[in-house]
N, CA, C and O atoms as CSV, one atom per row, in Angstrom:
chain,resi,resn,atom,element,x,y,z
A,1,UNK,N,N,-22.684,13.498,10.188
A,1,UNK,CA,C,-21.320,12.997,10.146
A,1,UNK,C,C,-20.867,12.641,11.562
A,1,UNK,O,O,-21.054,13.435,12.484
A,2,UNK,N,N,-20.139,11.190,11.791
A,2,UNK,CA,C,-20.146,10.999,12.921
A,2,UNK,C,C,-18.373,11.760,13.088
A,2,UNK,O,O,-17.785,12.194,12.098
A,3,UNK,N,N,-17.668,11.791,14.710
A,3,UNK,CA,C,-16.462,12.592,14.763
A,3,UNK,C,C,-15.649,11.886,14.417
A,3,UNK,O,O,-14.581,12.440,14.155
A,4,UNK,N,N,-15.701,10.608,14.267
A,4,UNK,CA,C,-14.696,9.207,14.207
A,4,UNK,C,C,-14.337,9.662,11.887
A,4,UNK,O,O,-13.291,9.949,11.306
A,5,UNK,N,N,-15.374,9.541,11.500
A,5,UNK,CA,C,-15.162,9.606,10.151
A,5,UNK,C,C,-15.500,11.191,9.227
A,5,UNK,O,O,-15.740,11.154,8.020
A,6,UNK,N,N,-15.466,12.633,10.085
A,6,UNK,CA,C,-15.765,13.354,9.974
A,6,UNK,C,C,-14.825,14.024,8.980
A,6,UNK,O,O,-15.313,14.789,8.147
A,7,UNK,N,N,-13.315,13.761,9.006
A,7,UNK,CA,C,-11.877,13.956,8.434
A,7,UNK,C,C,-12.043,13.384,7.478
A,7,UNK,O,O,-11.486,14.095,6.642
A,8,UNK,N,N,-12.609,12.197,6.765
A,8,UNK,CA,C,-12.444,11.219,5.910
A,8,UNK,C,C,-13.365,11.811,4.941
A,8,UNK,O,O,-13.118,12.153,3.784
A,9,UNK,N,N,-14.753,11.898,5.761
A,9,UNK,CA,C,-16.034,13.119,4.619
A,9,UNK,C,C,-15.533,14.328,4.218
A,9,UNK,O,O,-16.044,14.790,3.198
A,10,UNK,N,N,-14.548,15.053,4.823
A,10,UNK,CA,C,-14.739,16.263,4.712
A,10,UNK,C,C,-13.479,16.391,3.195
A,10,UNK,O,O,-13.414,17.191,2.262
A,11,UNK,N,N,-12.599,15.128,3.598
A,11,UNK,CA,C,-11.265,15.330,2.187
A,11,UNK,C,C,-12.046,14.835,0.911
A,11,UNK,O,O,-11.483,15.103,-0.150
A,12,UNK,N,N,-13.262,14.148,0.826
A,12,UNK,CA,C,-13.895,12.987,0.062
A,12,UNK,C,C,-14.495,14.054,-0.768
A,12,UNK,O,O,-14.210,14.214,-1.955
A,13,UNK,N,N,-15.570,14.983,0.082
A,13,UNK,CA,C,-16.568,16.155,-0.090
A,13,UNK,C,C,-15.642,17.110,-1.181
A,13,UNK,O,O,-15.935,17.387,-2.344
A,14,UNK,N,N,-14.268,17.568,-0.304
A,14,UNK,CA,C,-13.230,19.021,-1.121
A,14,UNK,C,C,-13.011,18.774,-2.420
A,14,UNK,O,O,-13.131,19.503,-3.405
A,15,UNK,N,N,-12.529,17.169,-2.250
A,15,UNK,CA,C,-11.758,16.736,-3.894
A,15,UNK,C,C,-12.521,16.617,-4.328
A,15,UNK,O,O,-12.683,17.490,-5.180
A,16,UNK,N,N,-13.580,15.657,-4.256
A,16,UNK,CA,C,-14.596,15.318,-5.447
A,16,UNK,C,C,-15.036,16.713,-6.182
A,16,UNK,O,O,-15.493,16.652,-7.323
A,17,UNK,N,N,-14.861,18.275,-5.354
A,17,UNK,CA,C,-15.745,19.598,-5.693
A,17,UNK,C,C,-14.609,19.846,-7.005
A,17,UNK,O,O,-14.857,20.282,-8.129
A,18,UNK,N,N,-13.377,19.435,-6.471
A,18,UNK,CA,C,-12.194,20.052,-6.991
A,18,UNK,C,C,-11.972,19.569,-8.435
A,18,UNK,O,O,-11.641,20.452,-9.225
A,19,UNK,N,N,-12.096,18.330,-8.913
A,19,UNK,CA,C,-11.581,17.496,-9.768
A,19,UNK,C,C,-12.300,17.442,-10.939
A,19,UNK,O,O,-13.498,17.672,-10.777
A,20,UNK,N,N,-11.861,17.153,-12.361
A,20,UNK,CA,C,-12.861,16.540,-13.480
A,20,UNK,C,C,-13.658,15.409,-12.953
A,20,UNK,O,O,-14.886,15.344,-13.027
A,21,UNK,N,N,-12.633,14.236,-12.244
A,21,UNK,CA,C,-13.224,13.180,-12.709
A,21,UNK,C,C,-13.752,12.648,-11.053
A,21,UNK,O,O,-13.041,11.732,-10.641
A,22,UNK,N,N,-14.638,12.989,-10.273
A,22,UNK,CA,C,-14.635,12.939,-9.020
A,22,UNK,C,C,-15.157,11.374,-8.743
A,22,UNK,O,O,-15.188,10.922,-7.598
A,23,UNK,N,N,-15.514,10.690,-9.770
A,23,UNK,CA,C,-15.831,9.413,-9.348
A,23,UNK,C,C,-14.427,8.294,-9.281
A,23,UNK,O,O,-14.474,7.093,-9.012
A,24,UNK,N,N,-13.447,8.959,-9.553
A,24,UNK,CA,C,-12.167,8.137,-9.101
A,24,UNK,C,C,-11.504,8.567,-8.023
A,24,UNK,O,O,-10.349,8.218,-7.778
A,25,UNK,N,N,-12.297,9.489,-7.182
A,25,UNK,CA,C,-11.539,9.774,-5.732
A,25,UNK,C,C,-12.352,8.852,-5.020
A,25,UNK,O,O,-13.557,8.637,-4.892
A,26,UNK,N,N,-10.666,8.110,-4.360
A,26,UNK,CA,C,-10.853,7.722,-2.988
A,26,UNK,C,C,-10.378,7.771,-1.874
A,26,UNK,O,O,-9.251,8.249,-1.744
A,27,UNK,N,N,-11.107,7.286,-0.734
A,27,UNK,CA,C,-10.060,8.321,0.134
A,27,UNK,C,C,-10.628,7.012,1.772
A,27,UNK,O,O,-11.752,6.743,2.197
A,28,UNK,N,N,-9.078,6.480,2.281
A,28,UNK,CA,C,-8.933,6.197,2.939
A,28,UNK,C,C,-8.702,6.438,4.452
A,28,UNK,O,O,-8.227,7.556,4.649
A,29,UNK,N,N,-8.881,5.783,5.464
A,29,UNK,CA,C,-8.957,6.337,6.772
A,29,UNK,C,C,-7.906,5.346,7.621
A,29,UNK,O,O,-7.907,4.178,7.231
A,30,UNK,N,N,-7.137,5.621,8.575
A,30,UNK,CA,C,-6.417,4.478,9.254
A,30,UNK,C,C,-6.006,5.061,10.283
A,30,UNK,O,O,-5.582,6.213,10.204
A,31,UNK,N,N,-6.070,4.028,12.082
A,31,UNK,CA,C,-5.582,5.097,12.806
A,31,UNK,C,C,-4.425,3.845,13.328
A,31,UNK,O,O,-4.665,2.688,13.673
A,32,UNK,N,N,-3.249,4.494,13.243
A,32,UNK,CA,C,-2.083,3.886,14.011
A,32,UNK,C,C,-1.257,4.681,15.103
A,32,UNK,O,O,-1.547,5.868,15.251
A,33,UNK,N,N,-0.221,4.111,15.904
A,33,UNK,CA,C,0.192,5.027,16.818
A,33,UNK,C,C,0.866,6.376,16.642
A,33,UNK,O,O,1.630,6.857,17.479
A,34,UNK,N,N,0.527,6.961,15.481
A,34,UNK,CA,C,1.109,7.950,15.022
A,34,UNK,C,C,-0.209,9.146,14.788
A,34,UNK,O,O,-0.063,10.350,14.575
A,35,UNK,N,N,-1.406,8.434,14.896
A,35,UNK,CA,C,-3.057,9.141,14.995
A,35,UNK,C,C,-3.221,8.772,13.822
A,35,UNK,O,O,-2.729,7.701,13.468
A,36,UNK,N,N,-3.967,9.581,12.907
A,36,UNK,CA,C,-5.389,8.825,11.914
A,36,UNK,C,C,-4.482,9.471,10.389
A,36,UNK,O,O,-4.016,10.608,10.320
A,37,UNK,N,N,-4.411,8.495,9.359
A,37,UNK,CA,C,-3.895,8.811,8.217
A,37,UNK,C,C,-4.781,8.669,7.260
A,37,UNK,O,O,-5.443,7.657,7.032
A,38,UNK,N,N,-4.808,9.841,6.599
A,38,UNK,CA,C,-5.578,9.787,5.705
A,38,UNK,C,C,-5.482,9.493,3.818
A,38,UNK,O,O,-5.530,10.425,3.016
A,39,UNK,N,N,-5.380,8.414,3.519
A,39,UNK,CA,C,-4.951,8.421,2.024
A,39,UNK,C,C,-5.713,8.745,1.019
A,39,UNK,O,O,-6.905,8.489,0.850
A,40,UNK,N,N,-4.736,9.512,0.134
A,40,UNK,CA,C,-6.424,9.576,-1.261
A,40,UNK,C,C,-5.761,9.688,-2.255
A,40,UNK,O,O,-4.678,10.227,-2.485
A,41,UNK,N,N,-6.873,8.839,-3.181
A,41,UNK,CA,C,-5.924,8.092,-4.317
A,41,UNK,C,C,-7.327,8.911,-5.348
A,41,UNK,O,O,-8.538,8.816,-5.149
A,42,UNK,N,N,-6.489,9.804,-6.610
A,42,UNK,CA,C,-6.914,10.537,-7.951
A,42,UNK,C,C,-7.088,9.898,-8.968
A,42,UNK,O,O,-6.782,8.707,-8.918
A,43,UNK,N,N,-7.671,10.488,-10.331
A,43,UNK,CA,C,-7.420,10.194,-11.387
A,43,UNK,C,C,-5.815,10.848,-11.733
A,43,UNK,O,O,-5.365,11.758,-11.036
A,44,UNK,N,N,-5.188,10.376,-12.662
A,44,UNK,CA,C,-4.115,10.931,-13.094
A,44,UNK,C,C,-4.402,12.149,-13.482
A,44,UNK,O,O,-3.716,13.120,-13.163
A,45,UNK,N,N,-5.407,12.208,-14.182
A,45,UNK,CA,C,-5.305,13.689,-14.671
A,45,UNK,C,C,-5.729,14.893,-13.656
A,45,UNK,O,O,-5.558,16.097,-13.846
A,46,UNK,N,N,-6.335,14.245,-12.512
A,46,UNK,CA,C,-6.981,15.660,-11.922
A,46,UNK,C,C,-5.420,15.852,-10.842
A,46,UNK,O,O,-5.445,16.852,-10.125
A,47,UNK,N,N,-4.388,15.121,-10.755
A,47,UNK,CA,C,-3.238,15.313,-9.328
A,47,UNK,C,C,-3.169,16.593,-9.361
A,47,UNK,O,O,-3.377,17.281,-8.362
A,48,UNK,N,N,-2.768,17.226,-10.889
A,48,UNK,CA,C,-2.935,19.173,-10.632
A,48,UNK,C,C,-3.402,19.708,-9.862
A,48,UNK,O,O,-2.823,20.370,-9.001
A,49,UNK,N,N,-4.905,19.510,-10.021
A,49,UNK,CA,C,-5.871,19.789,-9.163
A,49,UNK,C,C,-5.620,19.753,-7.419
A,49,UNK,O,O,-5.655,20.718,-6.656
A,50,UNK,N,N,-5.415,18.609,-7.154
A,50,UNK,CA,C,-5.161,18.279,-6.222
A,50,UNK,C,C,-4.534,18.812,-5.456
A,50,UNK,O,O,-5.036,19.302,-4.445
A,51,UNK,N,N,-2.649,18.887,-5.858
A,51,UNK,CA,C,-1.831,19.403,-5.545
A,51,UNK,C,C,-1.769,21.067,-5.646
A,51,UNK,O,O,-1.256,21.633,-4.680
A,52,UNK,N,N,-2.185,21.773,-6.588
A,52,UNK,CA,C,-2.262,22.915,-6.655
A,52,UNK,C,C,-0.531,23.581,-6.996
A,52,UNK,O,O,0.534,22.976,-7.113
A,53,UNK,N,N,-0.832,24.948,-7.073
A,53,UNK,CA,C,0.527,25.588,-7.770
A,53,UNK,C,C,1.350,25.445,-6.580
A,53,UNK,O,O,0.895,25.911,-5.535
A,54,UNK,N,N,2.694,24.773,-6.563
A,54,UNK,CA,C,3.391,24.413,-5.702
A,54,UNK,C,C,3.314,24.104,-4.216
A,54,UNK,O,O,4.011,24.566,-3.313
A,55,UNK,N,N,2.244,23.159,-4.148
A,55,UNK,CA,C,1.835,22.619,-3.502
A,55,UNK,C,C,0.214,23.072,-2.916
A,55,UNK,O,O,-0.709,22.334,-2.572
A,56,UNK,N,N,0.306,24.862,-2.968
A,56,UNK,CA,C,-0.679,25.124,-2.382
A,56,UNK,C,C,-1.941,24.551,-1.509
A,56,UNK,O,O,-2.204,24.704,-0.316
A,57,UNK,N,N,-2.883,23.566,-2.932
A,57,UNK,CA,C,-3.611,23.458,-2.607
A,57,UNK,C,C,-3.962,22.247,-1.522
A,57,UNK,O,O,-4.963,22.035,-0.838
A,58,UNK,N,N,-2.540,21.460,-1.684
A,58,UNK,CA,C,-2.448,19.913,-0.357
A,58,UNK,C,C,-2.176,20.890,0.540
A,58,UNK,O,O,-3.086,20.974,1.365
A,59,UNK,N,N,-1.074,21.859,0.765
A,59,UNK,CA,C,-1.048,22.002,2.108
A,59,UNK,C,C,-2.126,22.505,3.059
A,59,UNK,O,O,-2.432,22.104,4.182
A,60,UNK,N,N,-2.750,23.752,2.113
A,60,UNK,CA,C,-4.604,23.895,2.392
A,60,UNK,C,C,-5.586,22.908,3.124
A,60,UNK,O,O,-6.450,23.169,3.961
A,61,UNK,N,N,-5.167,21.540,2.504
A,61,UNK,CA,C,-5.577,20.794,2.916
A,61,UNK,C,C,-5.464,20.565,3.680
A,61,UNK,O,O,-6.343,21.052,4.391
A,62,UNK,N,N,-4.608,19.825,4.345
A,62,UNK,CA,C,-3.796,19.504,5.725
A,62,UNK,C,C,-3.951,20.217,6.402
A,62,UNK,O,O,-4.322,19.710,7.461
A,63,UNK,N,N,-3.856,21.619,6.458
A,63,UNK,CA,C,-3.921,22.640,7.257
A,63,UNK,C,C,-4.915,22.511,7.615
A,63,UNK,O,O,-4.922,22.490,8.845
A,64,UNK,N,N,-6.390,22.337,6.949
A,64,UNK,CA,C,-7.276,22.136,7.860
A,64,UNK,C,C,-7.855,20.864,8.222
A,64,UNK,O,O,-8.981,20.878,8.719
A,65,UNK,N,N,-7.120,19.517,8.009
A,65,UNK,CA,C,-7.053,18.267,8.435
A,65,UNK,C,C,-6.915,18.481,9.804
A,65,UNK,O,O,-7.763,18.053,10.588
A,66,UNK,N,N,-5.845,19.157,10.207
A,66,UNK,CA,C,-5.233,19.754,11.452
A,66,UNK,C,C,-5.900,20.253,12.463
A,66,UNK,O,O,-5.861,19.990,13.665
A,67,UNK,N,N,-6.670,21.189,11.698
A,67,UNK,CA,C,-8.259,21.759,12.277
A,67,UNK,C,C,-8.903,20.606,13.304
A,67,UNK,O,O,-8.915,20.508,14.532
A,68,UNK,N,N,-9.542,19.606,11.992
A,68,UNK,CA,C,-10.895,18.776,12.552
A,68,UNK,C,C,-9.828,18.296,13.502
A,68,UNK,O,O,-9.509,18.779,14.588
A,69,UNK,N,N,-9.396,17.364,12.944
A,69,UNK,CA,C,-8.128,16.836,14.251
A,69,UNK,C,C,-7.706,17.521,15.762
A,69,UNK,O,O,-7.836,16.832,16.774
A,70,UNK,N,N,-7.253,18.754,15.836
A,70,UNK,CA,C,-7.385,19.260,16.831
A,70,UNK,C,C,-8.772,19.563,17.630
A,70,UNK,O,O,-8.698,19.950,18.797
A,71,UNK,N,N,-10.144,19.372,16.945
A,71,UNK,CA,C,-11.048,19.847,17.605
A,71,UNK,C,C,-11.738,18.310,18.162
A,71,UNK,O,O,-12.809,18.176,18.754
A,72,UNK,N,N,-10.945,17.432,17.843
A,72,UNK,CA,C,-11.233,15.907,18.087
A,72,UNK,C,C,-9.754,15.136,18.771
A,72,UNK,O,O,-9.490,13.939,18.887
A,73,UNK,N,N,-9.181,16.012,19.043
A,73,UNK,CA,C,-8.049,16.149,19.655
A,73,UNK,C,C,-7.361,14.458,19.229
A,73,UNK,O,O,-7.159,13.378,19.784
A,74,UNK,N,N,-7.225,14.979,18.147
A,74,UNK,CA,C,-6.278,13.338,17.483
A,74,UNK,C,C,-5.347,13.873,16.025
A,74,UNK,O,O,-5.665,14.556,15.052
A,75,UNK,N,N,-4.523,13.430,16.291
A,75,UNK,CA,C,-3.159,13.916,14.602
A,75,UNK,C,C,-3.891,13.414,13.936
A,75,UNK,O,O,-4.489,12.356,14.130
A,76,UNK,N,N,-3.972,14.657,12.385
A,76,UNK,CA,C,-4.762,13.799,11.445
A,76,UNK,C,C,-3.674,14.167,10.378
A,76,UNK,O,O,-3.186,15.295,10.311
A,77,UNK,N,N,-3.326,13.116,9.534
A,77,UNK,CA,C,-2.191,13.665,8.186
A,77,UNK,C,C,-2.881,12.824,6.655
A,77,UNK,O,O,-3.548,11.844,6.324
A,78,UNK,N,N,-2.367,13.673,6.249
A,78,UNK,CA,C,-3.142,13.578,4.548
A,78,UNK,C,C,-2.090,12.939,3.957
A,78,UNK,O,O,-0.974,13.283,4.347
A,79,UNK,N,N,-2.160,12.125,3.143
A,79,UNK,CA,C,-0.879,11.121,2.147
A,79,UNK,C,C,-2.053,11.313,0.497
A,79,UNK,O,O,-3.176,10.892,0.220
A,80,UNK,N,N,-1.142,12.066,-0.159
A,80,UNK,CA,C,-1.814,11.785,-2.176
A,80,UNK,C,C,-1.325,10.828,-2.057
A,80,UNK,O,O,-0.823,10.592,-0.958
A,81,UNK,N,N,-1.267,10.159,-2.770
A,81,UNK,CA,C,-0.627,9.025,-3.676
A,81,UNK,C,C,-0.803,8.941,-4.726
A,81,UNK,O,O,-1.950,8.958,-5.174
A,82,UNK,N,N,0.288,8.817,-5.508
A,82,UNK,CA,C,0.852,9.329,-6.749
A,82,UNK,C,C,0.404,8.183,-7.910
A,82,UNK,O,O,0.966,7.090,-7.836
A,83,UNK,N,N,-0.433,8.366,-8.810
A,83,UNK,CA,C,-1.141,7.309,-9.584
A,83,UNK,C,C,-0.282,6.519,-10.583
A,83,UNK,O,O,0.674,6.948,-11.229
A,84,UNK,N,N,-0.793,5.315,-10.586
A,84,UNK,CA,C,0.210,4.257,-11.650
A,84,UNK,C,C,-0.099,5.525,-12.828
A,84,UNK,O,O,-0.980,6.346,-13.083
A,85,UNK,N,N,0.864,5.214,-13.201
A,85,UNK,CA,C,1.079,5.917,-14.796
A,85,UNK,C,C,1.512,7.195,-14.673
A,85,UNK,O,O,1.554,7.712,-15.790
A,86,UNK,N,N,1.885,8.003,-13.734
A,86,UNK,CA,C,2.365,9.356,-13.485
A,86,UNK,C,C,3.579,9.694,-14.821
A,86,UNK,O,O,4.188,8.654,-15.071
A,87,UNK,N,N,3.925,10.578,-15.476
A,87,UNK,CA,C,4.805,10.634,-16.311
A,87,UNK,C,C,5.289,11.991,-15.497
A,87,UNK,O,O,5.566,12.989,-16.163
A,88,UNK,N,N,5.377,12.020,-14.242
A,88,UNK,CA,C,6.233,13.466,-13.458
A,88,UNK,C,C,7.649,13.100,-13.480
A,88,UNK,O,O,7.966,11.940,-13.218
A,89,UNK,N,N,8.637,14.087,-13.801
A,89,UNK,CA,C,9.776,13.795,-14.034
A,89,UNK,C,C,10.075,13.996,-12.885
A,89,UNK,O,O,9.268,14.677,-12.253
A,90,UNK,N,N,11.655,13.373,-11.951
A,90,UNK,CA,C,11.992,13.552,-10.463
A,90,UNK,C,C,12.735,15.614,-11.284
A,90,UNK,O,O,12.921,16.264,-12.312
A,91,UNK,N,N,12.843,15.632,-9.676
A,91,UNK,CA,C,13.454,17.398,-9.926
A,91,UNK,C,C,14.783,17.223,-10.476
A,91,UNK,O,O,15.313,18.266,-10.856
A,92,UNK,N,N,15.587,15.932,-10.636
A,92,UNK,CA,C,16.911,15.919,-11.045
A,92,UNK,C,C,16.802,16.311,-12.306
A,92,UNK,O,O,17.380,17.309,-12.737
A,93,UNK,N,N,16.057,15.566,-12.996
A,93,UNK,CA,C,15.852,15.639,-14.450
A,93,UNK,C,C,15.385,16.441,-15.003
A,93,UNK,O,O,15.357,16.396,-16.233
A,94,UNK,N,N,14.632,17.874,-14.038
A,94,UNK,CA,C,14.220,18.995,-14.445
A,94,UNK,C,C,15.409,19.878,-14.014
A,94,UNK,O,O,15.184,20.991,-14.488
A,95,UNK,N,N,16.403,19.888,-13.430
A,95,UNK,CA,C,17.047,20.635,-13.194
A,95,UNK,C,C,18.528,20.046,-14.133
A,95,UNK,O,O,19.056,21.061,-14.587
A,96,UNK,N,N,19.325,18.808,-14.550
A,96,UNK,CA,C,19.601,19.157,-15.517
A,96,UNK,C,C,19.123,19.103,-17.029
A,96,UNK,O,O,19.886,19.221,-17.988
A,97,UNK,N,N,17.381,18.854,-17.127
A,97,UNK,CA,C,16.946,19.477,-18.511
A,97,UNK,C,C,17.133,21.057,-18.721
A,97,UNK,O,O,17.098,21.564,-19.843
A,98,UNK,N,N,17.359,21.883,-17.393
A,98,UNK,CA,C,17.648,22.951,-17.783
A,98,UNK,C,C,18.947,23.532,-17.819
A,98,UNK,O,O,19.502,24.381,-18.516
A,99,UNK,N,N,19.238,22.867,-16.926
A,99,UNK,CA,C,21.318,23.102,-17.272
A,99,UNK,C,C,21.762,22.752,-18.879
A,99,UNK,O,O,22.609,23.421,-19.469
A,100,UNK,N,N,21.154,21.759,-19.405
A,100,UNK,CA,C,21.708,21.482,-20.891
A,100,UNK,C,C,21.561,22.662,-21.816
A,100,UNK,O,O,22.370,23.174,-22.590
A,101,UNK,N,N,19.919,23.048,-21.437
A,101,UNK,CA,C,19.465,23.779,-22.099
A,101,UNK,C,C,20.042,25.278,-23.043
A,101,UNK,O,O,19.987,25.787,-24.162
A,102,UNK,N,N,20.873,25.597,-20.987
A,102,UNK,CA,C,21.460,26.670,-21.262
A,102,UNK,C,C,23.125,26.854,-21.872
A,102,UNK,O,O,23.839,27.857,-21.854
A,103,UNK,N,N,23.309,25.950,-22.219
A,103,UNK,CA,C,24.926,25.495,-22.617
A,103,UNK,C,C,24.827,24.991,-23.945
A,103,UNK,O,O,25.778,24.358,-24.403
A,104,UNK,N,N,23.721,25.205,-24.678
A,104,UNK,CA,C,23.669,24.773,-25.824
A,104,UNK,C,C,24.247,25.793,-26.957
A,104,UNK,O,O,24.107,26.988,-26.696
A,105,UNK,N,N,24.677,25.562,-27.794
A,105,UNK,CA,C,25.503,26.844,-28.453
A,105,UNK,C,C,24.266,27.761,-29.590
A,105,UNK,O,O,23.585,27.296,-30.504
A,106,UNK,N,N,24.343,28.999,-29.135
A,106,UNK,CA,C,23.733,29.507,-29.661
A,106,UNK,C,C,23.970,30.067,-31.066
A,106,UNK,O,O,25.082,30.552,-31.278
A,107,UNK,N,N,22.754,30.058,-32.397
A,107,UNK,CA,C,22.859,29.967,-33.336
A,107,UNK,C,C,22.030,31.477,-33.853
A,107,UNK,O,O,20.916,31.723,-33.391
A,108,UNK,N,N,22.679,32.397,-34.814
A,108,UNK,CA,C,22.299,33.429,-35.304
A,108,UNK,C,C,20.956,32.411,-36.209
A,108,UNK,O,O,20.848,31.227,-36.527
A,109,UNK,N,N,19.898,33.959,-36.401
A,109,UNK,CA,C,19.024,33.077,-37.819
A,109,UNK,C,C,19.128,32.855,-38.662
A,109,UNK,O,O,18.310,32.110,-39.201
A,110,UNK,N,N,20.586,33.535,-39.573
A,110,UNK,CA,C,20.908,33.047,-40.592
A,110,UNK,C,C,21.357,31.096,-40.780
A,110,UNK,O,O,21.133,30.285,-41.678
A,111,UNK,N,N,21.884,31.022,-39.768
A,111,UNK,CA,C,22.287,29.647,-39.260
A,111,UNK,C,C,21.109,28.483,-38.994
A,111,UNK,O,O,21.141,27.311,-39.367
A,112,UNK,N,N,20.245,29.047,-38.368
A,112,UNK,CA,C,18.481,28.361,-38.285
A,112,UNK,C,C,18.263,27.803,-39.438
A,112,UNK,O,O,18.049,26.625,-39.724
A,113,UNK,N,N,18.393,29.549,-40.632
A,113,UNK,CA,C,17.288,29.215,-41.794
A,113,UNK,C,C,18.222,28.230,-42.519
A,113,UNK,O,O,17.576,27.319,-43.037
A,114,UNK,N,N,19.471,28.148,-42.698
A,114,UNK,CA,C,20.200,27.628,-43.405
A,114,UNK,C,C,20.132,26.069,-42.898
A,114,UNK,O,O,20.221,25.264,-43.824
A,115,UNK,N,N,19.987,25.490,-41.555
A,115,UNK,CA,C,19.799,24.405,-41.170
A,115,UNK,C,C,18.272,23.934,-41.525
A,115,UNK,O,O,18.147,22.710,-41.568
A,116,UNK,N,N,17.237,24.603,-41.754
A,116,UNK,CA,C,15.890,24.404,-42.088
A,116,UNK,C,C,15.705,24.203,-43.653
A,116,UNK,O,O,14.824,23.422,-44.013
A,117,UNK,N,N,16.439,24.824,-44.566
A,117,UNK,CA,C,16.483,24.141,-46.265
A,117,UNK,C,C,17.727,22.746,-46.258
A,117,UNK,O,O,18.014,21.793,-46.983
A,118,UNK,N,N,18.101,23.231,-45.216
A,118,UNK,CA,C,19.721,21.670,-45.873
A,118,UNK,C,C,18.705,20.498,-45.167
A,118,UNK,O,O,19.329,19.441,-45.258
A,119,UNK,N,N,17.311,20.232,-44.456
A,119,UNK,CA,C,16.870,19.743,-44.667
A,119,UNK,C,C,15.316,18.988,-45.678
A,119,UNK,O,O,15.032,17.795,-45.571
């Protein structure tokens, strides 16, 4: 691995280990005045994967993007990018799907069962 594309193998190598579908990772390299960006584009279904339980597993990542980068003394930053077809709701819409939720008037089971034969 040469040091110039060493960051680019090493995110290419993690995900592909990580994912179902590792033949739809790709993973881009770019250096602008801001140092070397790294993009990588998933299958829809593996972003879980990717991302990990609240974020975990990107920041893992990065964290040691940071690594090679510092030992090649150049900023290295990781960008997912979020796949056509994502059905992720923004946090607005998860936060009031749950405000409704809880303001909904609550119904004894007699009231359930009685709504479950009147149909």
């Amino acid at each position: 691995m040469s040091e110039q594309t060493q960051d680019k193998e090493f995110v290419e190598q993690i995900v592909k280990m990580l994912v179902d579908h590792p033949e739809d990772v790709k993973v881009e390299r770019k250096i602008d005045e801001m140092g070397v960006l790294i993009t990588l584009d998933v299958n829809p279904k593996d972003m879980g994967m990717v991302i990990g339980r609240e974020g975990a597993t990107a920041k893992a990542l990065r964290t040691l993007l940071r690594v090679i980068g510092a030992r090649n003394n150049a900023r290295v930053n990781l960008k997912i990018n979020e796949p056509e077809g994502s059905e992720r709701s923004s946090r607005r819409d998860n936060k009031e799907s749950a405000t409704s939720s809880t303001t909904e008037e609550k119904k004894s089971i007699d009231e359930v069962v009685e709504d479950i034969n009147k149909m």
